[in-house]
N, C-alpha and C positions, 0 to 999 in steps of 0.2 A: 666424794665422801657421802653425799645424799646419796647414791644407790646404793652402799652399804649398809646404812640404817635403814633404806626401805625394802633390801633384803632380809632384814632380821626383822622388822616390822611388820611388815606385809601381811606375813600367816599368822599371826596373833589370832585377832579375831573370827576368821574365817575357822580358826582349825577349836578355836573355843566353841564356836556355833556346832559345827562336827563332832569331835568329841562330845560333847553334852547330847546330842541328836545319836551318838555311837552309844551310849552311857544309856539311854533312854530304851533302847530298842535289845540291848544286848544289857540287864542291870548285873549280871556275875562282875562285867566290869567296873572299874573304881572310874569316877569321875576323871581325877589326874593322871591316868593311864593312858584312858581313853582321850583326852586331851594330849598327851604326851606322842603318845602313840600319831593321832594325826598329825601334829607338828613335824613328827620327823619325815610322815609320808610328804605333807604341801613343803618343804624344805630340800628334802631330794628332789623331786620334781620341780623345784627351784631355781636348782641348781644345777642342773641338768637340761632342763630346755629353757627357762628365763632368764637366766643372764647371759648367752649365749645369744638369744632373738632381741635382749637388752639393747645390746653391743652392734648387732645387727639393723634394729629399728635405727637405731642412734644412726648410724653411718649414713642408712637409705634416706634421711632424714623422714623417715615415716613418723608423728609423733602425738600420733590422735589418743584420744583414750578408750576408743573403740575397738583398736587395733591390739591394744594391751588387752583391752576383755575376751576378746578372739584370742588372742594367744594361748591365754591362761585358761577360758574353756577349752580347751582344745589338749591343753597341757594336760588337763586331768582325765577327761572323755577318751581319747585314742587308748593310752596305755589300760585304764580301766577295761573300756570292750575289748577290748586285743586279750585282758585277762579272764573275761567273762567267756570270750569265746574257745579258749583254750582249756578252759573248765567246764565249757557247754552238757548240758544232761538234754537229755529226751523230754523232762518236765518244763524245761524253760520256754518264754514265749520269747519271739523276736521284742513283740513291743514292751513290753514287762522290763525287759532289757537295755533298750534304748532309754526308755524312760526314768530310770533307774539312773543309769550312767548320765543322762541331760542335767537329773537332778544334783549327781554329786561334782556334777565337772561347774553347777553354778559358782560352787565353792571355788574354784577355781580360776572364775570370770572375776567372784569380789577381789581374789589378792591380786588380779593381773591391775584391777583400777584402784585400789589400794595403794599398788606400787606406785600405779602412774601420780597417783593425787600429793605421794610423798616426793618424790622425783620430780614432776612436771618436768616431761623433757619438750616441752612445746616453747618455754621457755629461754629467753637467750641466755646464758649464764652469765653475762657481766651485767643484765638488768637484774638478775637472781643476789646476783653480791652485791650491787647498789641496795638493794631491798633490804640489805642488813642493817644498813647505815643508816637508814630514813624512815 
């Protein structure tokens, strides 16, 4: 039940900071668009490689909050360059590029630890349910 609200939780913030940072550099767009807008990007990609490496971590017993952060930069950094690169012009620089994508896949490292800080899967879950009670 916790991984569902820190599914739905997670990209809040991260896609508030984005959005408002998308809003800021591009103003034709509306705040709540551009807010809207990234929610559904960090959501799909969510959805699509995080609760699948979730499910994954969980089994391997891997349960660091490190390893979430890896995850989730990585979740948004790959598909980004893969998109950059697919779109490549003659103008672009390699490093301009890399940099660029390092910066927006942070957003991506905050929901991976976001998740984990909602979740704690490092946690035993019958200490997790005592913890309600006490």
């Amino acid at each position: 039940m916790r991984a569902r609200w820190a599914f739905f939780l997670a990209p809040i913030f991260p896609a508030a900071v984005a959005g408002y940072n998308l809003h800021i550099h591009r103003p034709q767009m509306a705040l709540l668009s551009s807010f809207i807008f990234m929610c559904l990007d960090f959501y799909f990609l969510e959805a699509i490689v995080g609760i699948p490496t979730f499910y994954i971590l969980k089994r391997k017993r891997w349960q660091h909050f490190w390893i979430y952060a890896a995850v989730g930069f990585l979740a948004i950094f790959a598909p980004l360059f893969a998109f950059c690169l697919a779109r490549w012009q003659s103008s672009y620089e390699i490093g301009s590029v890399l940099t660029t994508c390092a910066l927006v896949a942070i957003y991506g490292s905050a929901i991976g630890l976001i998740f984990w800080l909602l979740v704690r899967p490092d946690k035993d879950p019958v200490e997790q349910l005592a913890s309600h009670f006490t």
